[in-house]
Structure formats: C-alpha cells, structure tokens
CHARMM internal coordinates of N, CA and C (Angstrom, degrees):
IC EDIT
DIST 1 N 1 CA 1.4548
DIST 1 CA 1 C 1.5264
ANGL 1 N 1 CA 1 C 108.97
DIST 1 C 2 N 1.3848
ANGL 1 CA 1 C 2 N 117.23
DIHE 1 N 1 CA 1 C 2 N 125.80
DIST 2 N 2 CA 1.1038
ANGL 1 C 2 N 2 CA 109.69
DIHE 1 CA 1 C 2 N 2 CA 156.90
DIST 2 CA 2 C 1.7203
ANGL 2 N 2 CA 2 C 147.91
DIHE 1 C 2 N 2 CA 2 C -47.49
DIST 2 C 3 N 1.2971
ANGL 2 CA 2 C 3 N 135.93
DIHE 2 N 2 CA 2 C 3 N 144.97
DIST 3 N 3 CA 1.0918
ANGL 2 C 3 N 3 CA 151.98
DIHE 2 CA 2 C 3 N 3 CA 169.76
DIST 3 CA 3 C 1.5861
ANGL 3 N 3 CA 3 C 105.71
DIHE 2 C 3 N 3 CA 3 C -45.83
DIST 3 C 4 N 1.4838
ANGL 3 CA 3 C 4 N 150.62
DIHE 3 N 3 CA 3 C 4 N 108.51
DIST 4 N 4 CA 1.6260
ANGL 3 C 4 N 4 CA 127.65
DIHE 3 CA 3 C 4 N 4 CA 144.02
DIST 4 CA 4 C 1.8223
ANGL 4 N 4 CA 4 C 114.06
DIHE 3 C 4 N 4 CA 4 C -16.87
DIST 4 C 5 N 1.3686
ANGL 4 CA 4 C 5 N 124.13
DIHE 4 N 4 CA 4 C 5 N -34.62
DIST 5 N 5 CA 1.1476
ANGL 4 C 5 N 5 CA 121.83
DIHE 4 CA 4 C 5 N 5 CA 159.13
DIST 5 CA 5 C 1.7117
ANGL 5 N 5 CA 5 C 130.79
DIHE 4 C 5 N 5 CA 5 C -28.34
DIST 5 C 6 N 1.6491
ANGL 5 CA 5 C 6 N 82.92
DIHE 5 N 5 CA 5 C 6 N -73.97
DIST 6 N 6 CA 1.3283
ANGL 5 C 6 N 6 CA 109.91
DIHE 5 CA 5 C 6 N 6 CA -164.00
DIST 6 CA 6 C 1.4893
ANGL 6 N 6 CA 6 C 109.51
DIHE 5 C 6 N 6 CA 6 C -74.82
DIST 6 C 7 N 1.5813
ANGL 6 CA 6 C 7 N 99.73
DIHE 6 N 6 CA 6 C 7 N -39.62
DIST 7 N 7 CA 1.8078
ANGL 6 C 7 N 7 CA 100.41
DIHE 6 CA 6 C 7 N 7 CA -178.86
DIST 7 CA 7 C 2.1370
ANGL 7 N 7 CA 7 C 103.24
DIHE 6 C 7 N 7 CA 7 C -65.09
DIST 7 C 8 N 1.1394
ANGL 7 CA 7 C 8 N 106.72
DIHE 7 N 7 CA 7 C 8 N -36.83
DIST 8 N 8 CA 1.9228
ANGL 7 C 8 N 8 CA 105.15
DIHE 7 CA 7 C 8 N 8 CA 163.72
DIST 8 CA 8 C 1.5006
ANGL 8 N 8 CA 8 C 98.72
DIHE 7 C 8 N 8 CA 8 C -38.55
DIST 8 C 9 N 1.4650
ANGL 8 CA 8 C 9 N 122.33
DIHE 8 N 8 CA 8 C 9 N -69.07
DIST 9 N 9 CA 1.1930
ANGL 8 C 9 N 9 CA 128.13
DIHE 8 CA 8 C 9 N 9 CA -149.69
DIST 9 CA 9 C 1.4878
ANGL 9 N 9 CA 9 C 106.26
DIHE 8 C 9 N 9 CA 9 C -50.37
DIST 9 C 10 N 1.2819
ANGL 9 CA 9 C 10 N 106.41
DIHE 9 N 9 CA 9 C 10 N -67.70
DIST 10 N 10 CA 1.5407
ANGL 9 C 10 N 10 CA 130.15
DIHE 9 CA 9 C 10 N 10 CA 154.24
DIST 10 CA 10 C 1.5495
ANGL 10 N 10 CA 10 C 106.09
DIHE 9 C 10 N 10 CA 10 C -10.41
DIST 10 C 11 N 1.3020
ANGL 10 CA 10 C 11 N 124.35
DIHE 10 N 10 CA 10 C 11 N -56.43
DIST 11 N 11 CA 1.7753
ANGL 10 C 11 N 11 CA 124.59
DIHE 10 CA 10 C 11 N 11 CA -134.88
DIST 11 CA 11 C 1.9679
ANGL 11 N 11 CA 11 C 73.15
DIHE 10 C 11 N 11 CA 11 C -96.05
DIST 11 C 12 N 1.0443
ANGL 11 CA 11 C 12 N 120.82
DIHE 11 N 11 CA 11 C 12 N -65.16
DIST 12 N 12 CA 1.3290
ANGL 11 C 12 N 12 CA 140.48
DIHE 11 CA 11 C 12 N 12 CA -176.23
DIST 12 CA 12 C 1.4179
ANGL 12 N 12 CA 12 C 113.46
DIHE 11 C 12 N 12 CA 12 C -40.11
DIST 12 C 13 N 1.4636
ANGL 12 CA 12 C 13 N 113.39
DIHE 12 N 12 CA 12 C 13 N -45.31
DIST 13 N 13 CA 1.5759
ANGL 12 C 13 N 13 CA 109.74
DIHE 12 CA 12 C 13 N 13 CA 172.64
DIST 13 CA 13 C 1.6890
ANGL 13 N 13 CA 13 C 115.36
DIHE 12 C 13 N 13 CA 13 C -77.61
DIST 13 C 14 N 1.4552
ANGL 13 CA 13 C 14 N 110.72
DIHE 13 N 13 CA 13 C 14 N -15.23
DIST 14 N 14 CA 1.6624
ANGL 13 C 14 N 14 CA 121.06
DIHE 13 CA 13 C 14 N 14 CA 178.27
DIST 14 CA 14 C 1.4850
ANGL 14 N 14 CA 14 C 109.52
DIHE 13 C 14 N 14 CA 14 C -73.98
DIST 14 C 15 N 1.2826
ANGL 14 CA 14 C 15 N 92.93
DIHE 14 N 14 CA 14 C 15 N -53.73
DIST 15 N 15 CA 1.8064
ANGL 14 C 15 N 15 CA 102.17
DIHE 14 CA 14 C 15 N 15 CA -175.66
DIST 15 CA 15 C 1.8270
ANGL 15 N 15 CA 15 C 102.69
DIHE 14 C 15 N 15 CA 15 C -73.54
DIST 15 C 16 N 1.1195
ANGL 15 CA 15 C 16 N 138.35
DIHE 15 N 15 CA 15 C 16 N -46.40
DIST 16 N 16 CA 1.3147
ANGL 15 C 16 N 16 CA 134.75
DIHE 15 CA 15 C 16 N 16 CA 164.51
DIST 16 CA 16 C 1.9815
ANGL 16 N 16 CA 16 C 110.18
DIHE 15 C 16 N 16 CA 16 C -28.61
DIST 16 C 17 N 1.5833
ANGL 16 CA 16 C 17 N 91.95
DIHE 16 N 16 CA 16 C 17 N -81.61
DIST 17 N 17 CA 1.3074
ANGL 16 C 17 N 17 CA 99.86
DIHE 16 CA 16 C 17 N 17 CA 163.38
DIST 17 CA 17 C 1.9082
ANGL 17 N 17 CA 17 C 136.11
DIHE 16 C 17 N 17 CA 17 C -22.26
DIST 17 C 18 N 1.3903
ANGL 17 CA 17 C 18 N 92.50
DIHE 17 N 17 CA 17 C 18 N -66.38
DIST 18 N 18 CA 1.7337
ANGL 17 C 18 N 18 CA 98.49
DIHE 17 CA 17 C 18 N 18 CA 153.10
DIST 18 CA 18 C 1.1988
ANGL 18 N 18 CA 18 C 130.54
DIHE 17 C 18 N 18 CA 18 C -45.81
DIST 18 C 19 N 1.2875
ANGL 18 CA 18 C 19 N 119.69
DIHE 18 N 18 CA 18 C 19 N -62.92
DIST 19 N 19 CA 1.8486
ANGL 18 C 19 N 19 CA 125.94
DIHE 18 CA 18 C 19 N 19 CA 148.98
DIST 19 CA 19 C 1.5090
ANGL 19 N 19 CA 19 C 111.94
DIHE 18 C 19 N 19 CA 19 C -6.62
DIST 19 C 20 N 1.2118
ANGL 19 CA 19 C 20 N 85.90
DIHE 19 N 19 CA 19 C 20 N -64.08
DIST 20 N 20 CA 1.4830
ANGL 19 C 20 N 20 CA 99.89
DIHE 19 CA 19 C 20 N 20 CA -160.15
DIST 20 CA 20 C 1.3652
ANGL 20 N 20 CA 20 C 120.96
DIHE 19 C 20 N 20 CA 20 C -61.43
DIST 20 C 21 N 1.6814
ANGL 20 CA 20 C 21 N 107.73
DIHE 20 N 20 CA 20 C 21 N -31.73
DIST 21 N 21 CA 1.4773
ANGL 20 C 21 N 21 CA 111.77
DIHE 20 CA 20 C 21 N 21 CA -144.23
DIST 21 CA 21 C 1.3883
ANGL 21 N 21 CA 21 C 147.96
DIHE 20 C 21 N 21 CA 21 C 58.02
DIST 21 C 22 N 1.5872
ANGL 21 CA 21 C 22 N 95.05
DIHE 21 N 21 CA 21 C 22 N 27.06
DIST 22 N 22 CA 1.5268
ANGL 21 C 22 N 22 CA 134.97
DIHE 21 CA 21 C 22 N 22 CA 169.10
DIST 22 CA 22 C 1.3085
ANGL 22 N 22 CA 22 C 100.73
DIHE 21 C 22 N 22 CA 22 C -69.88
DIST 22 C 23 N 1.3517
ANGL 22 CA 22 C 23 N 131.02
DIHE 22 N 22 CA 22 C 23 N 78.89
DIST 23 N 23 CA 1.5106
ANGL 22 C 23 N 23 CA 125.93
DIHE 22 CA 22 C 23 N 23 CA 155.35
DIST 23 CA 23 C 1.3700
ANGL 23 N 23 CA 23 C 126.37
DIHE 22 C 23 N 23 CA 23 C -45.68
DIST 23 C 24 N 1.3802
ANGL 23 CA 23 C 24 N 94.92
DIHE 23 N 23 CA 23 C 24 N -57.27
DIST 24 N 24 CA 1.5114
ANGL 23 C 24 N 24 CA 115.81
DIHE 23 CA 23 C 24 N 24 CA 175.93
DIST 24 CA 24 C 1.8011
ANGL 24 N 24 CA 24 C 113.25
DIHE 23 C 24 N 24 CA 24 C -39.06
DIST 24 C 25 N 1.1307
ANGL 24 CA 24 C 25 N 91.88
DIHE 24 N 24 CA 24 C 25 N -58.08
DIST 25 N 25 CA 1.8153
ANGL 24 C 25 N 25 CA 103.66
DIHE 24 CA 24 C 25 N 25 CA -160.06
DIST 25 CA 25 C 1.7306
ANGL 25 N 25 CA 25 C 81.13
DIHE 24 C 25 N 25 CA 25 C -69.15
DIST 25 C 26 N 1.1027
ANGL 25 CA 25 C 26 N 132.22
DIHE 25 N 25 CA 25 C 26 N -59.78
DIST 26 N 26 CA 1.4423
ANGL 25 C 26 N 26 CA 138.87
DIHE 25 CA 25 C 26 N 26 CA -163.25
DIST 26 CA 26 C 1.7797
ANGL 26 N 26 CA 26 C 96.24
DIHE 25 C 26 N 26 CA 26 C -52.71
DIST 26 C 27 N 1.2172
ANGL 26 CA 26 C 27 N 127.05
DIHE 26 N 26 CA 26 C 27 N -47.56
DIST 27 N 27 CA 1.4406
ANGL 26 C 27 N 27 CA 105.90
DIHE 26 CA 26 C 27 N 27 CA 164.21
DIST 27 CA 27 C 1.3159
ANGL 27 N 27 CA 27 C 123.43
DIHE 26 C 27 N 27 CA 27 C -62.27
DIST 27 C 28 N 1.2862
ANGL 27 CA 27 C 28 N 120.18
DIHE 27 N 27 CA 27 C 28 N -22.18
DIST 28 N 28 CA 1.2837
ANGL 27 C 28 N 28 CA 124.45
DIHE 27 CA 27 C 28 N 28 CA -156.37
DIST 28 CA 28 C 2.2652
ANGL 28 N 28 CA 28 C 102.51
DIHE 27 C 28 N 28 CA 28 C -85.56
DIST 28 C 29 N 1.2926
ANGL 28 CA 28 C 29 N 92.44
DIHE 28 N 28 CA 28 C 29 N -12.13
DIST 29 N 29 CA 1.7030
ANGL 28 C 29 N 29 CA 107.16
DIHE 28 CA 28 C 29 N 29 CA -179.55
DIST 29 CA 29 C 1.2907
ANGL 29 N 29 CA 29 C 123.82
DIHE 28 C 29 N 29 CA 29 C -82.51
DIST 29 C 30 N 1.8406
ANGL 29 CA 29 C 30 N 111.78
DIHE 29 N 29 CA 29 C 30 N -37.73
DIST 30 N 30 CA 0.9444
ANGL 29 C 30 N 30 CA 136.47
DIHE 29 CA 29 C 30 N 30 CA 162.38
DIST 30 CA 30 C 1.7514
ANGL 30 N 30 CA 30 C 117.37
DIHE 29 C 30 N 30 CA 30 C -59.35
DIST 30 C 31 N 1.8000
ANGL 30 CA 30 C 31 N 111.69
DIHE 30 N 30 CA 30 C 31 N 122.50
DIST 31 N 31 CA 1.1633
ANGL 30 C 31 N 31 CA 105.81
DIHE 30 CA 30 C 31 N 31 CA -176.82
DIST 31 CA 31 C 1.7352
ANGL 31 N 31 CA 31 C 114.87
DIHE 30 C 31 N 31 CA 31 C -72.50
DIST 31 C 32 N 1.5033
ANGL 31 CA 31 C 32 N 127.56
DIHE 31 N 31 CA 31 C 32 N 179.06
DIST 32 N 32 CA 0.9191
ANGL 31 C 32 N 32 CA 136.38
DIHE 31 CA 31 C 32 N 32 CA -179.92
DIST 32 CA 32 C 1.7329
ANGL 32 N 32 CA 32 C 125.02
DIHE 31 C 32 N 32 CA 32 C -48.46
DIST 32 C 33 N 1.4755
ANGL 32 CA 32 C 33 N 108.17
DIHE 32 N 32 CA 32 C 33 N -42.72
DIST 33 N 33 CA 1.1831
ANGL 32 C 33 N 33 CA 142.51
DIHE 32 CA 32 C 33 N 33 CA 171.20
DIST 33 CA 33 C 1.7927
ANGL 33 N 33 CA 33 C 122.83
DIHE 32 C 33 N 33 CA 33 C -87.24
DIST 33 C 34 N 1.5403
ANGL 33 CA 33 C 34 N 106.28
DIHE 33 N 33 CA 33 C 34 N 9.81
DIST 34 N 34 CA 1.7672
ANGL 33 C 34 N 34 CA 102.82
DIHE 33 CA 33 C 34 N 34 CA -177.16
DIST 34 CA 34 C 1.5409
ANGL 34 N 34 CA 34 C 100.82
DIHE 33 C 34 N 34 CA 34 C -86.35
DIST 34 C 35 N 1.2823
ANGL 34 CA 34 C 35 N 89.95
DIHE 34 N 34 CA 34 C 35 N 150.55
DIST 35 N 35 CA 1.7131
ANGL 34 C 35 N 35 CA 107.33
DIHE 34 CA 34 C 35 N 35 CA -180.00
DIST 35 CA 35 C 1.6324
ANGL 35 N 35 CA 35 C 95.12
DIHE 34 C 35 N 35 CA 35 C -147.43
DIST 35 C 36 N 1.3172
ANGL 35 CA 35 C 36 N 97.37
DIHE 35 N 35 CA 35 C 36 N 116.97
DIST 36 N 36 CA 1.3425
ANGL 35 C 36 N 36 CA 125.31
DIHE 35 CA 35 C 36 N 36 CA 177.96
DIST 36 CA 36 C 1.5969
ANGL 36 N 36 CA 36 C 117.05
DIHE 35 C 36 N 36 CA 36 C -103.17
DIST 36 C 37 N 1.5349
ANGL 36 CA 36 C 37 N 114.97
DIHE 36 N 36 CA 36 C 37 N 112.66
DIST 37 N 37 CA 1.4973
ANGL 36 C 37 N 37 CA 129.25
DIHE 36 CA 36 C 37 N 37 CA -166.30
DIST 37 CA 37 C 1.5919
ANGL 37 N 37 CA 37 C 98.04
DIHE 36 C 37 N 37 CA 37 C -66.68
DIST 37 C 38 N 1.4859
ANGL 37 CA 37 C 38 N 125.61
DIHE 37 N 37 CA 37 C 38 N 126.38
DIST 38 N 38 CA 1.5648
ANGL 37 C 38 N 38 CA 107.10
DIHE 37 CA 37 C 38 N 38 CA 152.63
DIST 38 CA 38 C 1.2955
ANGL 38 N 38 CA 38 C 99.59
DIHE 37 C 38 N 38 CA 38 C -99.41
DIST 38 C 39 N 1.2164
ANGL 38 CA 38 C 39 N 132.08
DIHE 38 N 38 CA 38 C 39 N 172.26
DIST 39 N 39 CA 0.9626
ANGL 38 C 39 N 39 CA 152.73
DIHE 38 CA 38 C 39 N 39 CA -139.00
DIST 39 CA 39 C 1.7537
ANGL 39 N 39 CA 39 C 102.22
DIHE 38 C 39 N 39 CA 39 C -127.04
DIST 39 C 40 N 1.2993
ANGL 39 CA 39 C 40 N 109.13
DIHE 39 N 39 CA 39 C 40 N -60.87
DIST 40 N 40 CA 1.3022
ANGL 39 C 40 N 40 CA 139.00
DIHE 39 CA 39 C 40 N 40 CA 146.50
DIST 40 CA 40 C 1.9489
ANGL 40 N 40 CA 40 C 131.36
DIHE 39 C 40 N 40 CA 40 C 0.23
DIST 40 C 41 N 1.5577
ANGL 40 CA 40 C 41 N 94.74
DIHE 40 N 40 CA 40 C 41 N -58.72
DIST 41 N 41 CA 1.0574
ANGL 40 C 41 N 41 CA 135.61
DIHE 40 CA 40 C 41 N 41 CA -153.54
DIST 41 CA 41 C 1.1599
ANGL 41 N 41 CA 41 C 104.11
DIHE 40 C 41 N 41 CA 41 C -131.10
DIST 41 C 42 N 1.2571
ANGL 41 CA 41 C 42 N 126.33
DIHE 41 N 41 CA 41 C 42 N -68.92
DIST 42 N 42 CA 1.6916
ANGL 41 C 42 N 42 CA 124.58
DIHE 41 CA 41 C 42 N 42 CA -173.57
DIST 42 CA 42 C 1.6909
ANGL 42 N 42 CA 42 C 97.33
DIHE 41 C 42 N 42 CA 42 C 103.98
DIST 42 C 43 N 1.2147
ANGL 42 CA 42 C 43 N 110.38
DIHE 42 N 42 CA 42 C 43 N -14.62
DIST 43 N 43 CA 1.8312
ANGL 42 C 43 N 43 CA 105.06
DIHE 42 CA 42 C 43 N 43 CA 169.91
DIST 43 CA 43 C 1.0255
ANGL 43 N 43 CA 43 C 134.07
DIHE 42 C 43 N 43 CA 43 C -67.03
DIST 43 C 44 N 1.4739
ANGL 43 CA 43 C 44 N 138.40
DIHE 43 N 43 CA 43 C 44 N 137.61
DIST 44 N 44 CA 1.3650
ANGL 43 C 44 N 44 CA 114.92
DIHE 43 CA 43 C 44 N 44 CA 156.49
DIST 44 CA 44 C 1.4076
ANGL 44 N 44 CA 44 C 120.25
DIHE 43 C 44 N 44 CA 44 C -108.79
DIST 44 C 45 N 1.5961
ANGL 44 CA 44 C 45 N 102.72
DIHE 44 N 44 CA 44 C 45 N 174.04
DIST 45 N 45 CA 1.5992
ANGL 44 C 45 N 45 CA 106.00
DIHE 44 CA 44 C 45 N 45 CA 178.29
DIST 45 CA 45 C 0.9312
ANGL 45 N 45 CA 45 C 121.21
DIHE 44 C 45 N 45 CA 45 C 164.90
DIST 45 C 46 N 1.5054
ANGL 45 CA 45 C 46 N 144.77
DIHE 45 N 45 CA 45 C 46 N -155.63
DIST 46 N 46 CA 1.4568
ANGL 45 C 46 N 46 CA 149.50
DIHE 45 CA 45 C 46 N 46 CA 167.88
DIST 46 CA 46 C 0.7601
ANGL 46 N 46 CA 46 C 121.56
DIHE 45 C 46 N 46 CA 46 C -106.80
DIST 46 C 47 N 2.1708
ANGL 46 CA 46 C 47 N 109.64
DIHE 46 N 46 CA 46 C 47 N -53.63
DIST 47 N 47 CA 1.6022
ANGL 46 C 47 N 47 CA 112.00
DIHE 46 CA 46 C 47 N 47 CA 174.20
DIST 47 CA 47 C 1.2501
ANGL 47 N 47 CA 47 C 115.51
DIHE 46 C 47 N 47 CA 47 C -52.56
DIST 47 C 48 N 1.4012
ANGL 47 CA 47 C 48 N 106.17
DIHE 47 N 47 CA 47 C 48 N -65.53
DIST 48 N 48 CA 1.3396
ANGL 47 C 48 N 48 CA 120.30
DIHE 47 CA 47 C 48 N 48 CA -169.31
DIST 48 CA 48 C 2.2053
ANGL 48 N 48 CA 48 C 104.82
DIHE 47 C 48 N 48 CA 48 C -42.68
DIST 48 C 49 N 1.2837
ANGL 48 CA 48 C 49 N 132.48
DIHE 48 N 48 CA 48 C 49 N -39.54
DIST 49 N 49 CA 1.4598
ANGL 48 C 49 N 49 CA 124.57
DIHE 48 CA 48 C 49 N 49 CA 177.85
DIST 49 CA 49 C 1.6476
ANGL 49 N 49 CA 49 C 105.36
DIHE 48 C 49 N 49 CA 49 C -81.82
DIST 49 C 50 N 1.4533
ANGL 49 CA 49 C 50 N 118.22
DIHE 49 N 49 CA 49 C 50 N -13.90
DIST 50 N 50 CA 1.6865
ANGL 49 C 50 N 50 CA 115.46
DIHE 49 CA 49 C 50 N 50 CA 168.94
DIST 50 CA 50 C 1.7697
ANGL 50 N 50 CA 50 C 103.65
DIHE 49 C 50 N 50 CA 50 C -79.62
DIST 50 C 51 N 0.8857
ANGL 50 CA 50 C 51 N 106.47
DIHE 50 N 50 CA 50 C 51 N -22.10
DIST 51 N 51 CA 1.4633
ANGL 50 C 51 N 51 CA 104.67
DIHE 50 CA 50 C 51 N 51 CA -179.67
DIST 51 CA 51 C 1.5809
ANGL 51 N 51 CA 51 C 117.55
DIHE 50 C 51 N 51 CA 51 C -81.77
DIST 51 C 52 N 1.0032
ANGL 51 CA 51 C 52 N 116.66
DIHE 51 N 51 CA 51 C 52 N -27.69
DIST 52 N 52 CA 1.5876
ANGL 51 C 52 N 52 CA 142.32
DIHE 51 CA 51 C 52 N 52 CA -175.59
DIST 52 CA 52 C 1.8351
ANGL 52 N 52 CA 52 C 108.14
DIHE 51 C 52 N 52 CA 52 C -85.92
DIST 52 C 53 N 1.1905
ANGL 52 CA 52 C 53 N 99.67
DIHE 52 N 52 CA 52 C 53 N -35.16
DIST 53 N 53 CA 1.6720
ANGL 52 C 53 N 53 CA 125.26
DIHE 52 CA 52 C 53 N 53 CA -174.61
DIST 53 CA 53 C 1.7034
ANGL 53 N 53 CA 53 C 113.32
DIHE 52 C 53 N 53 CA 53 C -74.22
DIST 53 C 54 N 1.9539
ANGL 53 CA 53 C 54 N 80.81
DIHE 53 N 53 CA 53 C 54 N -52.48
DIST 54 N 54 CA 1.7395
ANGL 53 C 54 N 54 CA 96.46
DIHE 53 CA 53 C 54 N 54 CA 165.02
DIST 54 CA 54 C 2.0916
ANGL 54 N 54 CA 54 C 120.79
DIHE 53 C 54 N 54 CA 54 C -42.49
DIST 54 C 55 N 1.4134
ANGL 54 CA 54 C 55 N 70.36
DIHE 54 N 54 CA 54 C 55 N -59.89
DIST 55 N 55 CA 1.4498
ANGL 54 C 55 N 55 CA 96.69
DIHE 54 CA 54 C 55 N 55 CA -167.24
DIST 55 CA 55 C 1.6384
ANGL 55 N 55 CA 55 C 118.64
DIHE 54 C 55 N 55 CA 55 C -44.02
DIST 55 C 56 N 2.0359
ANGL 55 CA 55 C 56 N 95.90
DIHE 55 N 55 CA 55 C 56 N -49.45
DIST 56 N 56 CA 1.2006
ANGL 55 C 56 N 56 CA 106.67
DIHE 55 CA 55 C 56 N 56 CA -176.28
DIST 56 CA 56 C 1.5658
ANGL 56 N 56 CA 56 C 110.74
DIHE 55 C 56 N 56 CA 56 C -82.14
DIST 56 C 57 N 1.2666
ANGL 56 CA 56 C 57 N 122.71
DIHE 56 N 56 CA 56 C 57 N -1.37
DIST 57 N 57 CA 1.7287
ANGL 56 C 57 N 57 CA 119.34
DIHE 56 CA 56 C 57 N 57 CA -176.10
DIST 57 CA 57 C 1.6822
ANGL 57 N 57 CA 57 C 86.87
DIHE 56 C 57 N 57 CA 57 C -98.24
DIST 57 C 58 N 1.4275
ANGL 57 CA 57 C 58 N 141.16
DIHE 57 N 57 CA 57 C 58 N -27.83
DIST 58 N 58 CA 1.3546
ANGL 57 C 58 N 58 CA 131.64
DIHE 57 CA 57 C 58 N 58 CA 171.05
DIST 58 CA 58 C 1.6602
ANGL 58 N 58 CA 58 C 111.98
DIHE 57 C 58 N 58 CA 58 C -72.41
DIST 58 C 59 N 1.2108
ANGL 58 CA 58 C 59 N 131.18
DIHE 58 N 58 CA 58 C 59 N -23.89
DIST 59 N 59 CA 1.5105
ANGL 58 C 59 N 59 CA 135.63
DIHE 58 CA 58 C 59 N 59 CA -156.83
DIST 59 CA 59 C 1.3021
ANGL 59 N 59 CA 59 C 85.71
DIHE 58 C 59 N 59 CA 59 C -94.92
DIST 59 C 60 N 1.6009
ANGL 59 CA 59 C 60 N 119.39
DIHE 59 N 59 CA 59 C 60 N -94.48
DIST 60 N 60 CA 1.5627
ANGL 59 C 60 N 60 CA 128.86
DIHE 59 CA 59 C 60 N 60 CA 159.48
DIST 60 CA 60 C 1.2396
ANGL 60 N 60 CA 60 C 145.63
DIHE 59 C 60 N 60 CA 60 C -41.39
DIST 60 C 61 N 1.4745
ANGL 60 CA 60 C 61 N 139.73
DIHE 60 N 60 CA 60 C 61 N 69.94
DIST 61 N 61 CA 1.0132
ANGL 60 C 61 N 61 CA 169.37
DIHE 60 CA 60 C 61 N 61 CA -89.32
DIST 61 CA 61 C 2.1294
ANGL 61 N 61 CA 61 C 88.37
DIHE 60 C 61 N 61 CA 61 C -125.23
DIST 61 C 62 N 1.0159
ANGL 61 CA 61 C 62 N 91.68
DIHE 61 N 61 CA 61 C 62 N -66.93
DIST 62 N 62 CA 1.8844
ANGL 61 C 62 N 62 CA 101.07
DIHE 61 CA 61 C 62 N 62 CA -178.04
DIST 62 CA 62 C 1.3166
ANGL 62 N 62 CA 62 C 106.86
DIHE 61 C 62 N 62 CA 62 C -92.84
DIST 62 C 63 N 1.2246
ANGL 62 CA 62 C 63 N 120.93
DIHE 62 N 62 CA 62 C 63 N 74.17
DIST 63 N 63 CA 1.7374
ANGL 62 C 63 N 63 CA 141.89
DIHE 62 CA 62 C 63 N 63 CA 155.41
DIST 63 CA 63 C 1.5745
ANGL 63 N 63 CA 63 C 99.64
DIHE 62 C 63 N 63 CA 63 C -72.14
DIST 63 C 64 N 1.1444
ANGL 63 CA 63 C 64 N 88.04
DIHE 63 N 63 CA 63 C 64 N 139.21
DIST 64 N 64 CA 1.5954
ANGL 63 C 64 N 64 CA 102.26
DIHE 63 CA 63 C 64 N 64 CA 172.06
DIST 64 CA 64 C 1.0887
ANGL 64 N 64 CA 64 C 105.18
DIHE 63 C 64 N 64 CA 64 C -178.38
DIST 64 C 65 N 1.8982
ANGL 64 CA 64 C 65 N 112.40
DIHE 64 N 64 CA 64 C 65 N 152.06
DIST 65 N 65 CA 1.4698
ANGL 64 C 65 N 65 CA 109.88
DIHE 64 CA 64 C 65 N 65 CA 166.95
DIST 65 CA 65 C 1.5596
ANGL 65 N 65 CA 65 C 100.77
DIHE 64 C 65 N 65 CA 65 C -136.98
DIST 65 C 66 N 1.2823
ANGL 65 CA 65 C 66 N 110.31
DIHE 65 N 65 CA 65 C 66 N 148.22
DIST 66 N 66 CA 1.4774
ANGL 65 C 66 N 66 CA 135.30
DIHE 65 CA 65 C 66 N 66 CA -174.41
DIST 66 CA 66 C 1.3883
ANGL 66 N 66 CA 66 C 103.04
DIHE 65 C 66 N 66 CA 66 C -108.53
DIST 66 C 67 N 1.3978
ANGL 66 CA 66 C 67 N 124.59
DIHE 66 N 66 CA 66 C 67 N 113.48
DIST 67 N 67 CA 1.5071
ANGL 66 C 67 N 67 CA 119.21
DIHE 66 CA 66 C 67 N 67 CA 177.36
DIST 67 CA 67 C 1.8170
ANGL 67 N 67 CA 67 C 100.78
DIHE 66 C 67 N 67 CA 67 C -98.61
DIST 67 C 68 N 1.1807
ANGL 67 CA 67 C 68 N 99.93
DIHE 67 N 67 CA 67 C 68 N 137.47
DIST 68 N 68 CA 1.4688
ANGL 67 C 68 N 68 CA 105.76
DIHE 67 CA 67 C 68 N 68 CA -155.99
DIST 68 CA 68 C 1.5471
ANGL 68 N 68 CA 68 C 86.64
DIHE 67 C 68 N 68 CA 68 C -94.77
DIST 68 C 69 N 1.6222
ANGL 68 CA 68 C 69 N 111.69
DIHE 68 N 68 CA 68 C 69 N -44.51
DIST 69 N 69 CA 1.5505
ANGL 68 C 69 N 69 CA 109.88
DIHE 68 CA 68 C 69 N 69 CA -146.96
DIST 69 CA 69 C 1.6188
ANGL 69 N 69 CA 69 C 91.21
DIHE 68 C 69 N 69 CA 69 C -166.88
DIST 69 C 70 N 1.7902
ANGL 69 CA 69 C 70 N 116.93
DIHE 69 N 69 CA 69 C 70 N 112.02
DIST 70 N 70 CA 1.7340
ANGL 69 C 70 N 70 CA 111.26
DIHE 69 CA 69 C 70 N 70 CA 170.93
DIST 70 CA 70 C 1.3603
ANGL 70 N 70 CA 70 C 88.49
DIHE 69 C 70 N 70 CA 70 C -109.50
END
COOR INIT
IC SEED 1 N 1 CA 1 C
IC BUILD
C-alpha cells in the first residue's frame, strides 16, 4: 500500500505530465491494470484516455492545474 506521501507524488507527476502534454510519461503513471471510465463512450482503457489526452494537450494549449486544497 502506498504512503499519503507517495500517492501525492503519484497525483503530482500525472497532473504535471498533463500540463505538459507528456503522453508518454502519462502512460507511464498509469498502472498495468488501470481502466479509465469515459463517460462518452461507456469504454474503458488506457489507449483509448491517451488518445483523448493527446487530443486535449493539442486543442488546449494552457492546461494547468491549481491545487487549491489535498
């Protein structure tokens, strides 16, 4: 089980990544076994939210996240 530490570290290197438009690293955060709900679609998966991820770091240019309160 993770640390409250480590799961920050975790949340922090995902949302960085997104910023960025680091696809790559953003798969690389995701464990072996994540399945991500779209909403959209009703699918889940990895590719299918790297593709969506892609999309939105090409559309949206000024990504950012402000953590108000962990």
């Amino acid at each position: 089980m993770e640390s409250p530490t480590e799961a920050a570290d975790v949340a922090e290197r995902f949302f960085r990544a997104v910023e960025k438009g680091d696809i790559d690293e953003v798969g690389q955060v995701y464990a072996p076994s994540a399945r991500i709900w779209h909403n959209f679609s009703g699918r889940t998966g990895v590719e299918e939210n790297l593709k969506v991820l892609g999309w939105v770091a090409y559309k949206l240019s000024n990504r950012r996240y402000d953590v108000l309160r962990r």
